[in-house]
C-alpha positions as CSV (number, residue, x, y, z in Angstrom):
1,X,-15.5,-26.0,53.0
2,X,-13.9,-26.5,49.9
3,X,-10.3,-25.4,49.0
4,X,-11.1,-21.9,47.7
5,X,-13.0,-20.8,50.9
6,X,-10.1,-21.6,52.8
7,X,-8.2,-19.4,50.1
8,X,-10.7,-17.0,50.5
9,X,-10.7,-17.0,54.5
10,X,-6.9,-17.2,54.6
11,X,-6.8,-13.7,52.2
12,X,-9.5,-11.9,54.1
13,X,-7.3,-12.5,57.1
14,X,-4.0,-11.7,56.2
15,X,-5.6,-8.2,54.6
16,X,-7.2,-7.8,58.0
17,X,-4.0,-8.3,60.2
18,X,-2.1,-5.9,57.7
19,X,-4.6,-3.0,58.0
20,X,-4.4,-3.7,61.7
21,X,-0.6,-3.5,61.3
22,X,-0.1,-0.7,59.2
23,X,-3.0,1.6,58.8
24,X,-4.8,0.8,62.4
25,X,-1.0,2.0,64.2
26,X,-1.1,5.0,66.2
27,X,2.0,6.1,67.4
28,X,1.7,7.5,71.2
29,X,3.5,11.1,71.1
30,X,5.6,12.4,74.5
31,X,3.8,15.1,76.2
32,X,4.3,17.0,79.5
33,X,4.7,15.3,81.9
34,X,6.3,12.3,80.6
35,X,4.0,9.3,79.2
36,X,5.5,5.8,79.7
37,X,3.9,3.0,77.6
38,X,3.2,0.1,79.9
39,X,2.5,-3.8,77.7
40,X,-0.4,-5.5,79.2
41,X,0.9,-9.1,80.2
42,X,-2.0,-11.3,79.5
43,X,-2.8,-9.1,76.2
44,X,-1.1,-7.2,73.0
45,X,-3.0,-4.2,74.9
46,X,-0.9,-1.3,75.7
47,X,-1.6,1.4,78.3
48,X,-0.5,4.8,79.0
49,X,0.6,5.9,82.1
50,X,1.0,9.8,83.5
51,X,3.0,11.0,86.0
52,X,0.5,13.6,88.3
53,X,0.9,15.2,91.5
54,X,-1.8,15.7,93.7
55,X,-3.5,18.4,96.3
56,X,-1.6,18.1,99.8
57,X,1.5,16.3,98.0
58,X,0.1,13.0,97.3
59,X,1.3,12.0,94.2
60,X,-0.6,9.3,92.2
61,X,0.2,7.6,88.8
62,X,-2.6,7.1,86.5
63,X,-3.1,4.6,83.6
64,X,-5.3,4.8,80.9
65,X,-6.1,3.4,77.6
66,X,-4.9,5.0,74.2
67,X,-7.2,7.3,72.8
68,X,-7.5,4.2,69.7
69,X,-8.7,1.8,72.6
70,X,-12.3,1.6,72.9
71,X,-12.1,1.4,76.4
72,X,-11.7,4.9,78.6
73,X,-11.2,3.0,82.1
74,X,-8.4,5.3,84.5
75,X,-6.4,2.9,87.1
76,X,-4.6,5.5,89.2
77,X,-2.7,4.5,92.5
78,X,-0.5,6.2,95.2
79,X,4.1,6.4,94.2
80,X,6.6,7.4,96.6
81,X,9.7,8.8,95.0
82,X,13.0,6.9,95.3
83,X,16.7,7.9,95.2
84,X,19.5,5.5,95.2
85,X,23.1,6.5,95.3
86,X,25.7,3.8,95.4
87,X,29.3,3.9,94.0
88,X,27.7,3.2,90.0
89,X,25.9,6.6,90.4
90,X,22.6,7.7,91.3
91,X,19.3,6.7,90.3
92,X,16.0,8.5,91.1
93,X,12.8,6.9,90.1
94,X,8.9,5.9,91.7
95,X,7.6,3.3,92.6
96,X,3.8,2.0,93.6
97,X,3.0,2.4,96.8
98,X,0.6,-0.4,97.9
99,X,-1.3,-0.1,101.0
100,X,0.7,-1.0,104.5
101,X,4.1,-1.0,102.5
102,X,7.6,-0.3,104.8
103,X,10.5,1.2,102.8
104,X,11.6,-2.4,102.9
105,X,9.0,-3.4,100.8
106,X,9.3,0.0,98.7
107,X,12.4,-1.7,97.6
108,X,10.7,-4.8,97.0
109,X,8.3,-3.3,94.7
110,X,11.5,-1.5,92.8
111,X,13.0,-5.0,92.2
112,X,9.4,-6.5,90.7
113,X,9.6,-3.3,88.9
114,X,12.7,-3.9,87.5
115,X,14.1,-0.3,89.2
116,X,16.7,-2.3,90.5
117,X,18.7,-5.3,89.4
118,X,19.4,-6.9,93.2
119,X,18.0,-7.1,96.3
120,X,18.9,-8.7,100.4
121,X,16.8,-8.3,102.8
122,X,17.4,-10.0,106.1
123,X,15.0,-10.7,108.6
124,X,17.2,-11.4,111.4
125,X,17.1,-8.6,113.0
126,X,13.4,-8.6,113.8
127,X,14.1,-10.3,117.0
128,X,16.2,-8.0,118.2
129,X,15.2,-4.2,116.5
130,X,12.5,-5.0,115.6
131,X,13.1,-4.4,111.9
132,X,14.2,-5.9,108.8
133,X,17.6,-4.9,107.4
134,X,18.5,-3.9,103.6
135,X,21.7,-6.3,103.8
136,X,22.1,-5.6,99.6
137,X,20.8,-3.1,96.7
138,X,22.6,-3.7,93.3
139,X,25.3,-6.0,94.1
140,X,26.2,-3.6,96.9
141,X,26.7,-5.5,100.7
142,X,26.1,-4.0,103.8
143,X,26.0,-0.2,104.9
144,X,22.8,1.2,103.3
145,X,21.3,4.2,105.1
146,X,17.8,5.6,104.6
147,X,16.4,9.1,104.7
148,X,12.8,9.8,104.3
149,X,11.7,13.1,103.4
150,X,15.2,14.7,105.2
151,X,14.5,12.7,108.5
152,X,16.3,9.1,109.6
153,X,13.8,6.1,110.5
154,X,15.3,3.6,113.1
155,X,14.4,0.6,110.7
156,X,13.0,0.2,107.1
157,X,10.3,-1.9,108.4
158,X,9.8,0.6,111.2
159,X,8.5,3.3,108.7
160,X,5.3,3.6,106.7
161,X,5.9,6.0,104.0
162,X,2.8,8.5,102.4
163,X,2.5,9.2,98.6
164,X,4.5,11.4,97.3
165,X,7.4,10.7,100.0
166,X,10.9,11.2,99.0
167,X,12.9,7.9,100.0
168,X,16.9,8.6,99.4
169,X,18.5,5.4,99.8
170,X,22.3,6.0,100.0
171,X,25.4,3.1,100.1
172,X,28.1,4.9,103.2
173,X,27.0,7.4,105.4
174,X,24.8,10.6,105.0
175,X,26.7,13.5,105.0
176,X,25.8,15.4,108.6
């Protein structure tokens, strides 16, 4: 290959990378319900995701490729919703629920999510109650209570929640 090849090759590619750039960009619009775009980690892919509810109150999150991506593949897998109210505020947010998960792991999940910035759970107390115990959420110590769908489990790791639950973690004590 002689020197104007390369010039050649070097100018084809740089027009190809701006068209990609400029005229190839799509922007995703907001629709109801609300779209989230999602960065595939091992690629410059992005995803889609939609929020949907489904029969019998399963709820389900679904990702699929832009409508510019060639491929038309739909991921969808099972949320519960969470609630956590500390003295900062209150957040409310879902989270994947993968199959056997405890609210203890719910939490887990929010923290690889990034849902939350901090999380303690101790382990032992699985000797003696036979469940794990949220010892820290957020920088907050100690005294974390949990209600799942308006009823109190013994233990996070005692409970197996459904899709669609509603999981209200709250820092003090639930008002009776």
């Amino acid at each position: 290959m002689n020197s104007k090849n390369i010039t050649i090759l070097g100018l084809v590619g740089t027009t190809a990378l701006a068209y990609a750039l400029f005229v190839g960009y799509q922007p995703l619009t907001r629709t109801s319900p609300p779209l989230e775009t999602v960065q595939n980690a091992s690629s410059s892919q992005y995803f889609v995701i939609k929020r949907s509810i489904g029969i019998q109150g399963s709820a389900t999150k679904s990702i699929e490729h832009p409508p510019s991506s060639p491929a038309t593949s739909t991921v969808s897998y099972p949320i519960v919703y969470i609630q956590l109210t500390d003295p900062d505020g209150t957040l409310s947010f879902d989270v994947k629920l993968n199959p056997g998960d405890d609210l203890c792991d719910n939490l887990v999940e929010a923290r690889a999510e990034g849902k939350i910035r901090s999380l303690l759970i101790d382990d032992s107390y699985l000797a003696t109650f036979g469940s794990r115990y949220v010892r820290e959420i957020n920088g907050y110590s100690n005294n974390w209570t949990v209600k799942v769908n308006d009823t109190r489990p013994e233990g996070c790791s005692l409970y197996t929640p459904k899709a669609g639950d509603n999981i209200i973690w709250s820092f003090g004590v639930f008002a009776e």
